[in-house]
Backbone as CSV, one residue per row, in Angstrom:
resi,resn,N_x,N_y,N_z,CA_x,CA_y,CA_z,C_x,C_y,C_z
1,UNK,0.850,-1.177,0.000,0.000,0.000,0.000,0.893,1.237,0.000
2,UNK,0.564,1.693,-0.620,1.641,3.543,-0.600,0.990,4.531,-0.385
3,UNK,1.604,5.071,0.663,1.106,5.910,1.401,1.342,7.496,0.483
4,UNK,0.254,7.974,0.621,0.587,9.050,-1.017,0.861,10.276,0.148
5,UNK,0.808,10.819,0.734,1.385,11.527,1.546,2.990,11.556,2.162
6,UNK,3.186,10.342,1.966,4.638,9.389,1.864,5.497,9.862,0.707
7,UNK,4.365,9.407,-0.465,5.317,9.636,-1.442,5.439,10.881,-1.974
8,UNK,4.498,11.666,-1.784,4.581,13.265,-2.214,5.791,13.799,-1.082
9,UNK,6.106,13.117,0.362,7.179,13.744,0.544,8.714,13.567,0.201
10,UNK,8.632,12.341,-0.016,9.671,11.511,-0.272,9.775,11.946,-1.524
11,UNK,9.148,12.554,-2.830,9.511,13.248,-3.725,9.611,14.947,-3.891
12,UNK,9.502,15.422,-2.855,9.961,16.693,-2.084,8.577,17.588,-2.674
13,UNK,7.620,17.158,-2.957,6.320,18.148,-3.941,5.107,17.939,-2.437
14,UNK,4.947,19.016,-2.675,3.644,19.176,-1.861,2.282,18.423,-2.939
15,UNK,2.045,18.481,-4.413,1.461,18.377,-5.346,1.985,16.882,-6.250
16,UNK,1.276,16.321,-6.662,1.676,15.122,-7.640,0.896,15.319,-9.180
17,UNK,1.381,15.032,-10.189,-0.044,15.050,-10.704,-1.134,14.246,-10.710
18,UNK,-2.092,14.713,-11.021,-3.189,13.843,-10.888,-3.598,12.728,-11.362
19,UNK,-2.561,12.778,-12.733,-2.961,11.206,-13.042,-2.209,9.858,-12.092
20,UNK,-0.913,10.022,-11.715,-0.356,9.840,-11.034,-1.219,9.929,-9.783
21,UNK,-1.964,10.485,-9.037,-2.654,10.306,-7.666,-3.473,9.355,-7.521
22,UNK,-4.111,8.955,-8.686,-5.471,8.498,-9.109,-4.698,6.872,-9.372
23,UNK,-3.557,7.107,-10.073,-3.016,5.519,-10.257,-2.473,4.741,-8.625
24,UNK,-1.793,5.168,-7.695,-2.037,5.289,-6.545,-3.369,4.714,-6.191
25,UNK,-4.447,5.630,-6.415,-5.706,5.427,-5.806,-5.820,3.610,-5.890
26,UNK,-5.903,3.357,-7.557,-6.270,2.437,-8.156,-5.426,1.221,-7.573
27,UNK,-4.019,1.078,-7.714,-3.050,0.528,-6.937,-3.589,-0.582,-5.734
28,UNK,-3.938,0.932,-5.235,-4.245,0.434,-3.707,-5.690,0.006,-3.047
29,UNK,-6.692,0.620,-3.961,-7.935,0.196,-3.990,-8.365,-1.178,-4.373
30,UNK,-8.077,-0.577,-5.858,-9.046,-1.343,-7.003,-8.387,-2.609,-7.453
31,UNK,-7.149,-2.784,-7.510,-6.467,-3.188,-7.715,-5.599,-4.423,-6.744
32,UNK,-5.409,-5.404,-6.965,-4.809,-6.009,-5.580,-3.141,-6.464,-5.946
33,UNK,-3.040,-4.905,-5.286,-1.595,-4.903,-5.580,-1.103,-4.154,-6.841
34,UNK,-0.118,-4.518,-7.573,0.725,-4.533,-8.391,0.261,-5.394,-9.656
35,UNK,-1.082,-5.843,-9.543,-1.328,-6.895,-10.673,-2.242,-6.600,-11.778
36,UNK,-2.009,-5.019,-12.404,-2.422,-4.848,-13.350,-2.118,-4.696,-14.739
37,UNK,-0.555,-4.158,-14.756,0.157,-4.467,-15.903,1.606,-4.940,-15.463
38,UNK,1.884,-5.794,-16.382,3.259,-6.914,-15.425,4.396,-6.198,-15.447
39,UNK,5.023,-6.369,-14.554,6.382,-5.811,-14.299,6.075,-3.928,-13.601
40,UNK,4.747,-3.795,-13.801,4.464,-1.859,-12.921,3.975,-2.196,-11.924
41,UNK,4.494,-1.087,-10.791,4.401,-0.809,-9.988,4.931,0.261,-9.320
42,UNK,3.146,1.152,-8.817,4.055,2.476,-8.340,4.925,2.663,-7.210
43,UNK,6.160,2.761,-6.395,6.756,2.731,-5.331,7.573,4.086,-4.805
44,UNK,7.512,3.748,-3.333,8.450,5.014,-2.946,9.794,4.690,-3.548
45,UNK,10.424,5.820,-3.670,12.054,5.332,-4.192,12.498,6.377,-3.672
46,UNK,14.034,5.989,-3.039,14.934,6.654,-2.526,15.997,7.702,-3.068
47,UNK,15.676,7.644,-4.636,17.278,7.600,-5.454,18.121,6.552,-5.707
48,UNK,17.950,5.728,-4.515,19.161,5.291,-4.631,19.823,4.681,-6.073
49,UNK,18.796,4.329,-6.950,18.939,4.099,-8.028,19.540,4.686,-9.385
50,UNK,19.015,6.101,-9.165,19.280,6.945,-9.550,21.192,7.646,-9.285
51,UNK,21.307,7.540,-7.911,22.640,7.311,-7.611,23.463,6.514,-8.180
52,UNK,23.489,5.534,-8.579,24.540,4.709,-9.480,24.910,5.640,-10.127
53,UNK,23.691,6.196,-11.227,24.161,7.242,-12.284,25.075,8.445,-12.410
54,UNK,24.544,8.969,-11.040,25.148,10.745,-10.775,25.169,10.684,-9.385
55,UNK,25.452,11.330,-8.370,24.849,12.040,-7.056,25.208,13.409,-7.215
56,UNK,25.360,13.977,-8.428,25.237,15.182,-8.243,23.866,16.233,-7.790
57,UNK,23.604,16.975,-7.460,22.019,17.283,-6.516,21.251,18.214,-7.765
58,UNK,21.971,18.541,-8.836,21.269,18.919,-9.873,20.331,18.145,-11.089
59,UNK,21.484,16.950,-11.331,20.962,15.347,-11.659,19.707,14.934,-10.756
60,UNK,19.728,14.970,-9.445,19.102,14.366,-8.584,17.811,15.106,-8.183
61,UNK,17.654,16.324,-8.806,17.082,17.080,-8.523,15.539,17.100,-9.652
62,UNK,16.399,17.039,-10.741,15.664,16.876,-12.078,14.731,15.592,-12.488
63,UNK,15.216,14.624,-12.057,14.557,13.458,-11.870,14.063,12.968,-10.641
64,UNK,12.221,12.444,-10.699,11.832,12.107,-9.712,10.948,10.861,-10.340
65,UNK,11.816,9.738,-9.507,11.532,8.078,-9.246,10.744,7.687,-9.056
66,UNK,9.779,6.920,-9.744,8.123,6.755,-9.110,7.897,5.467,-9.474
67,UNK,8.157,4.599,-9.994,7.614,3.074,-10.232,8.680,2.161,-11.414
68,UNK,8.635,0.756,-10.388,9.755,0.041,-11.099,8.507,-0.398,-12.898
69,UNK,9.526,-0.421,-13.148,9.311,-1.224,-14.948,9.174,-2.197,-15.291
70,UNK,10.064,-3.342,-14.239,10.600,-4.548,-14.631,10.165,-5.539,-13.608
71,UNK,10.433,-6.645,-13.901,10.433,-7.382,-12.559,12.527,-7.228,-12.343
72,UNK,12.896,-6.986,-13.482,14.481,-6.991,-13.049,15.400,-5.576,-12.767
73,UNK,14.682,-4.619,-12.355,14.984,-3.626,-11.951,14.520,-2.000,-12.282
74,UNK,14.366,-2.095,-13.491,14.350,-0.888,-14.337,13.134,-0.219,-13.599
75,UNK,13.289,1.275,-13.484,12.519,1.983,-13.119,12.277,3.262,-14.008
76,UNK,10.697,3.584,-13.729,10.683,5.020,-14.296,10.698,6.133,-13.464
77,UNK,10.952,7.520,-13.719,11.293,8.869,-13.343,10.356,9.738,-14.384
78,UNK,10.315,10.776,-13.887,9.503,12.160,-14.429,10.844,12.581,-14.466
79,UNK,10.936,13.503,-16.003,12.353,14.491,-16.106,11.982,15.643,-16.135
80,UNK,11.998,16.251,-15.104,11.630,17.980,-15.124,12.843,18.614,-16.464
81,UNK,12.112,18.607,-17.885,13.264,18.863,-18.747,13.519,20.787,-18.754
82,UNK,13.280,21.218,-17.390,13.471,23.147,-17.035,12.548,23.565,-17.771
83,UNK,11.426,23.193,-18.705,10.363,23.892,-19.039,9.163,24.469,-18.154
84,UNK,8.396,25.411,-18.189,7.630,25.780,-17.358,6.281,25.226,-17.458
85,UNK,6.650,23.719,-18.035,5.143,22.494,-18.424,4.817,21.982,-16.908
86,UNK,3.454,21.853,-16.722,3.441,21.320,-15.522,3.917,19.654,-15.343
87,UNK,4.159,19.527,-14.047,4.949,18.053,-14.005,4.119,17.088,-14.627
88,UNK,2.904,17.045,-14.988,1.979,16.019,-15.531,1.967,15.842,-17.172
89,UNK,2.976,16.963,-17.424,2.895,17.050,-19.028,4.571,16.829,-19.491
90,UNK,4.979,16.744,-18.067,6.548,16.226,-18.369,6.990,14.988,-18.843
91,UNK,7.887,15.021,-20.030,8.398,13.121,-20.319,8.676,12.214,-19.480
92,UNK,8.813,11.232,-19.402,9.141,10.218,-18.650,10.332,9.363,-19.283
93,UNK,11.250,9.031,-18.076,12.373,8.110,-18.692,12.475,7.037,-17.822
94,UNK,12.675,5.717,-18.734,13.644,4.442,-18.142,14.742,4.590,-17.802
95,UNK,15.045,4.280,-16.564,16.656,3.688,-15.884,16.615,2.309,-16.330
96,UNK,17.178,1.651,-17.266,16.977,0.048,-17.220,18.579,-0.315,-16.321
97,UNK,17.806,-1.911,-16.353,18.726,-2.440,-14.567,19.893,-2.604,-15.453
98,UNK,19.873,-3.302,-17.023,21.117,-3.013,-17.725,22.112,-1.960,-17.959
99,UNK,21.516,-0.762,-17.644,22.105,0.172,-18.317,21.831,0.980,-19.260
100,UNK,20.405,0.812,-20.053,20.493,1.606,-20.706,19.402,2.779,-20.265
101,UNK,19.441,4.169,-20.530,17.782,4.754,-20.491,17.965,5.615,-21.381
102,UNK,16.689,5.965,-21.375,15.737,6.566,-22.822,14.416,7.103,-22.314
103,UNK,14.473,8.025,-22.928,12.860,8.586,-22.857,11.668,7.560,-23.461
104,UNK,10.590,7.267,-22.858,9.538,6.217,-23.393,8.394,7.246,-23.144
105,UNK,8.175,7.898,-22.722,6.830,8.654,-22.714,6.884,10.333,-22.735
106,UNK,5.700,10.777,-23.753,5.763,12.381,-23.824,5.311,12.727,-22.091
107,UNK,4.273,11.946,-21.321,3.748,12.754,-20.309,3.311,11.537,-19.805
108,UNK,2.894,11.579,-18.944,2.169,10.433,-17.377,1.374,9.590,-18.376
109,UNK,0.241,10.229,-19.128,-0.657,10.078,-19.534,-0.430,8.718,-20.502
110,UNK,0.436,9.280,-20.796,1.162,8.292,-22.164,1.360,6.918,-21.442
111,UNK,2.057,7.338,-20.472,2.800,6.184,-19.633,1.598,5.254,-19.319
112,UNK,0.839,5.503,-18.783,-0.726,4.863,-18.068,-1.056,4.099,-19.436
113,UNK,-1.294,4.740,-20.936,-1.791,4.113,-21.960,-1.005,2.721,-21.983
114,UNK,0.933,2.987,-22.070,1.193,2.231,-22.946,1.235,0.645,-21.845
115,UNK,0.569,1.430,-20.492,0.516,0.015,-19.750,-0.354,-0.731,-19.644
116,UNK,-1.400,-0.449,-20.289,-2.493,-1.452,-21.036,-2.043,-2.261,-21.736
117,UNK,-0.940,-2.255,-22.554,-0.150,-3.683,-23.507,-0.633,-5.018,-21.889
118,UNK,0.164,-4.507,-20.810,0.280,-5.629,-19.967,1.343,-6.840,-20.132
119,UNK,2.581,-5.581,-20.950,4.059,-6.708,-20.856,4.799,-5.707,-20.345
120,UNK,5.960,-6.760,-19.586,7.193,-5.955,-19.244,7.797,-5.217,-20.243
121,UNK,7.974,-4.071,-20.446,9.298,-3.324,-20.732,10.472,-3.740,-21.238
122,UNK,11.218,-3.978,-22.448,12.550,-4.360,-22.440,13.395,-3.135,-22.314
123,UNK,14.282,-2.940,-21.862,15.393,-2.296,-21.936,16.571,-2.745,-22.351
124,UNK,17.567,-1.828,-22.709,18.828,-2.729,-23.315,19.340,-1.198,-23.565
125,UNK,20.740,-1.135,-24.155,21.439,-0.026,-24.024,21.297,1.314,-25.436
126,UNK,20.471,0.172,-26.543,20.206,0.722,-27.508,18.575,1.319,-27.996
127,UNK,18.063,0.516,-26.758,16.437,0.860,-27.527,15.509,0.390,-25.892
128,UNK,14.445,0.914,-25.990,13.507,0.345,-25.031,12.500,-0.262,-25.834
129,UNK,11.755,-1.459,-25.524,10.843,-1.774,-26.368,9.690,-2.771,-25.311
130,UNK,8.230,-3.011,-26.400,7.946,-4.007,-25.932,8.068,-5.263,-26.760
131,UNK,7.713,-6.789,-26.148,7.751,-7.812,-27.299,6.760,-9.007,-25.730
132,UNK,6.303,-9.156,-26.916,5.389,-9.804,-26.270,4.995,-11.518,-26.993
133,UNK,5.238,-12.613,-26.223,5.158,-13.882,-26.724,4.039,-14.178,-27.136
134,UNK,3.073,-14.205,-27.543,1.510,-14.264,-27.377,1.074,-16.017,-27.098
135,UNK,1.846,-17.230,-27.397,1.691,-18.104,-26.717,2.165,-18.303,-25.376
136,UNK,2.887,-17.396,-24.713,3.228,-17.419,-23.506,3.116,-16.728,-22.522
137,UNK,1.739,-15.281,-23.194,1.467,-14.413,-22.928,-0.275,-14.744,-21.594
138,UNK,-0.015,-14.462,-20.541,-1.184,-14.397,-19.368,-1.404,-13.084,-18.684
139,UNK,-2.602,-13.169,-19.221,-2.995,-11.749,-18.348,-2.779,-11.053,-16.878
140,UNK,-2.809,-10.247,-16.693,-2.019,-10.023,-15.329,-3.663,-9.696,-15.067
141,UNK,-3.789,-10.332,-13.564,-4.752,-10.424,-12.481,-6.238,-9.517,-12.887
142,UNK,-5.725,-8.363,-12.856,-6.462,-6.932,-12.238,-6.446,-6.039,-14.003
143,UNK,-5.612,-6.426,-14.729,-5.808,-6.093,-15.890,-7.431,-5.430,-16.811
144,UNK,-8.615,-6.439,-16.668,-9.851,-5.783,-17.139,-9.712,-4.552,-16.023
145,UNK,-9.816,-4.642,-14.931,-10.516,-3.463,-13.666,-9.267,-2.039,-14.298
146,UNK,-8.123,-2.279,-14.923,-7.549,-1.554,-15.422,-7.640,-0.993,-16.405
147,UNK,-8.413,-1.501,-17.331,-8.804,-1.029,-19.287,-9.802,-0.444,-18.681
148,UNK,-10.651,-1.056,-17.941,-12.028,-0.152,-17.080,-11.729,1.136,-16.910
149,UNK,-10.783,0.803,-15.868,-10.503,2.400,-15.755,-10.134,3.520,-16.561
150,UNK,-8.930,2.979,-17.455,-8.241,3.781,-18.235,-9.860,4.019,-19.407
151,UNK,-10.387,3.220,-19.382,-11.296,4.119,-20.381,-12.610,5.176,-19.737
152,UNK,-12.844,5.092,-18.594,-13.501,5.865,-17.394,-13.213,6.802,-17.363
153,UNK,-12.121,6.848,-16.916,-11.210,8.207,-16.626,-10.354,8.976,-17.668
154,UNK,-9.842,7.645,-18.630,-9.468,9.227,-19.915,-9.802,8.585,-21.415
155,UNK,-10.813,7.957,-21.152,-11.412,7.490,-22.619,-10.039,6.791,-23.550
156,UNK,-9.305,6.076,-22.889,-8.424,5.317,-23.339,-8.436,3.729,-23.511
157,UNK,-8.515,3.008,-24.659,-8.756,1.834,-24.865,-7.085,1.232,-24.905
158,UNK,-7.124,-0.230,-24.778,-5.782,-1.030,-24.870,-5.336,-0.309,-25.950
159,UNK,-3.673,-0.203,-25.828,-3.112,-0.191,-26.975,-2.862,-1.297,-27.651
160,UNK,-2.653,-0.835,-28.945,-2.215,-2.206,-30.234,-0.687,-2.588,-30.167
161,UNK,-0.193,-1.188,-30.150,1.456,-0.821,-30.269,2.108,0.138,-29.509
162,UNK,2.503,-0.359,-28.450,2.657,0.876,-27.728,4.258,1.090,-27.684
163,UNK,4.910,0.811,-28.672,6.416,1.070,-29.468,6.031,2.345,-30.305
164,UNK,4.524,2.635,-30.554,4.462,3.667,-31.104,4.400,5.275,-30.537
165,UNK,4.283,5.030,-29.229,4.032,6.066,-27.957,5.749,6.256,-27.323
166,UNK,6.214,5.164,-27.635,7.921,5.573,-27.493,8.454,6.271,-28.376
167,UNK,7.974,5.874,-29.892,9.123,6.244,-30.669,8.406,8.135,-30.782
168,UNK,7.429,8.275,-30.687,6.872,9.659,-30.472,7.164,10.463,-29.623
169,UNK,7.369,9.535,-28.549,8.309,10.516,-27.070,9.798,11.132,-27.477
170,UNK,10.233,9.652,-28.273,12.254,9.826,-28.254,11.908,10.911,-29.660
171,UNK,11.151,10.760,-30.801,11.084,11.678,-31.511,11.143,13.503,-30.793
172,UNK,9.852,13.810,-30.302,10.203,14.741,-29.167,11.275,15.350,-28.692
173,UNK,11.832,14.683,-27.659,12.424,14.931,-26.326,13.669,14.098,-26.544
174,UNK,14.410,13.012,-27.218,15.568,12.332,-26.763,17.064,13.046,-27.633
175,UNK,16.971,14.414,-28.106,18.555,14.716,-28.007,18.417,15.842,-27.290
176,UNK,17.231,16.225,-26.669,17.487,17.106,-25.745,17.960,16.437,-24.269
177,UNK,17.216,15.492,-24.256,17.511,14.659,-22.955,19.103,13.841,-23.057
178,UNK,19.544,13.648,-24.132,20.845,13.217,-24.223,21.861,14.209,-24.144
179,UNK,21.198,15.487,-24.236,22.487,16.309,-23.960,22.129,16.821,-22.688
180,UNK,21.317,16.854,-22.220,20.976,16.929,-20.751,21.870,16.212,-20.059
181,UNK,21.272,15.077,-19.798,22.246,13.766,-19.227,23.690,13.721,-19.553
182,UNK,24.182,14.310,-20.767,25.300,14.003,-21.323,26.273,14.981,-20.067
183,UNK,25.983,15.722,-19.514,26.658,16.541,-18.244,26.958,15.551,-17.325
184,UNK,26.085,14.751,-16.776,26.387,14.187,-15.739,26.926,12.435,-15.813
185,UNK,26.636,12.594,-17.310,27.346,10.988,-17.211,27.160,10.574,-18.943
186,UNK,28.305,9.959,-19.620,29.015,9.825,-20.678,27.805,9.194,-21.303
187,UNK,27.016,9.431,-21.909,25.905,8.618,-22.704,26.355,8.011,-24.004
188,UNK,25.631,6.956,-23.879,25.935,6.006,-25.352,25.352,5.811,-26.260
């Protein structure tokens, strides 16, 4: 259960956005557990993850940690990219546990869609993707109570392709974010 008062401090904001509050809500309500799209889950995070990368407090400052990706590590972050967009309209990036990250989402919003697929995340140092076995493919638990929602609340149906909501983000946002990052640590 996450305590959203917890995590709004533990991410130093008095404010979250709202789609983000509401996934929380769902999480912890509607949801039992973590079992709506495989490998998400929203969690407090320390940095510490983020620390491997940098501990510089400007790095650390810019990115705020909100839910693993993977079952093998990878997490996502909000990148405050210094625009005066509110945090709910800010991109989102993968830390993968390999090593690589990349921008995967223009805004929260995006993020919530492309987790209707209901597969883990690949990461790798060159690309983020999804791939999905379809004979080996089982629905995660809580999954319908999740398309429910997502179409309730923002008239959003499953995605087909949600490689297509990445490559629209990194289109966007990924050589600004590579030269961003490129300050605090040698990008590849």
């Amino acid at each position: 259960m996450i305590d959203i008062t917890e995590f709004k401090e533990n991410l130093g904001l008095k404010e979250i956005p709202v789609e983000l509050e509401k996934l929380i809500y769902f999480q912890n309500h509607i949801s039992s557990g973590e079992n709506y799209s495989q490998g998400f889950g929203v969690l407090i995070d320390d940095k510490s993850g983020l620390k491997s990368w940098s501990e510089d407090e400007h790095f650390l400052a810019r990115l705020l940690p909100f839910a693993q990706a993977n079952g093998s590590g990878s997490f996502y972050a909000i990148w405050n990219d210094g625009t005066d967009k509110a945090l709910n309209q800010m991109p989102i990036v993968i830390f993968g546990d390999e090593g690589g990250v990349h921008i995967v989402a223009e805004n929260i919003l995006q993020l919530l869609h492309f987790l209707t697929y209901d597969t883990e995340i690949t990461v790798d140092f060159d690309s983020a993707y999804f791939y999905r076995d379809e004979e080996d493919y089982e629905e995660s638990e809580d999954l319908s109570e999740y398309l429910k929602w997502m179409a309730g609340d923002y008239g959003l149906a499953q995605i087909e392709e949600p490689d297509e909501l990445i490559k629209a983000a990194q289109d966007k946002y990924k050589e600004r974010f590579e030269q961003w990052f490129g300050q605090y640590f040698e990008y590849q």
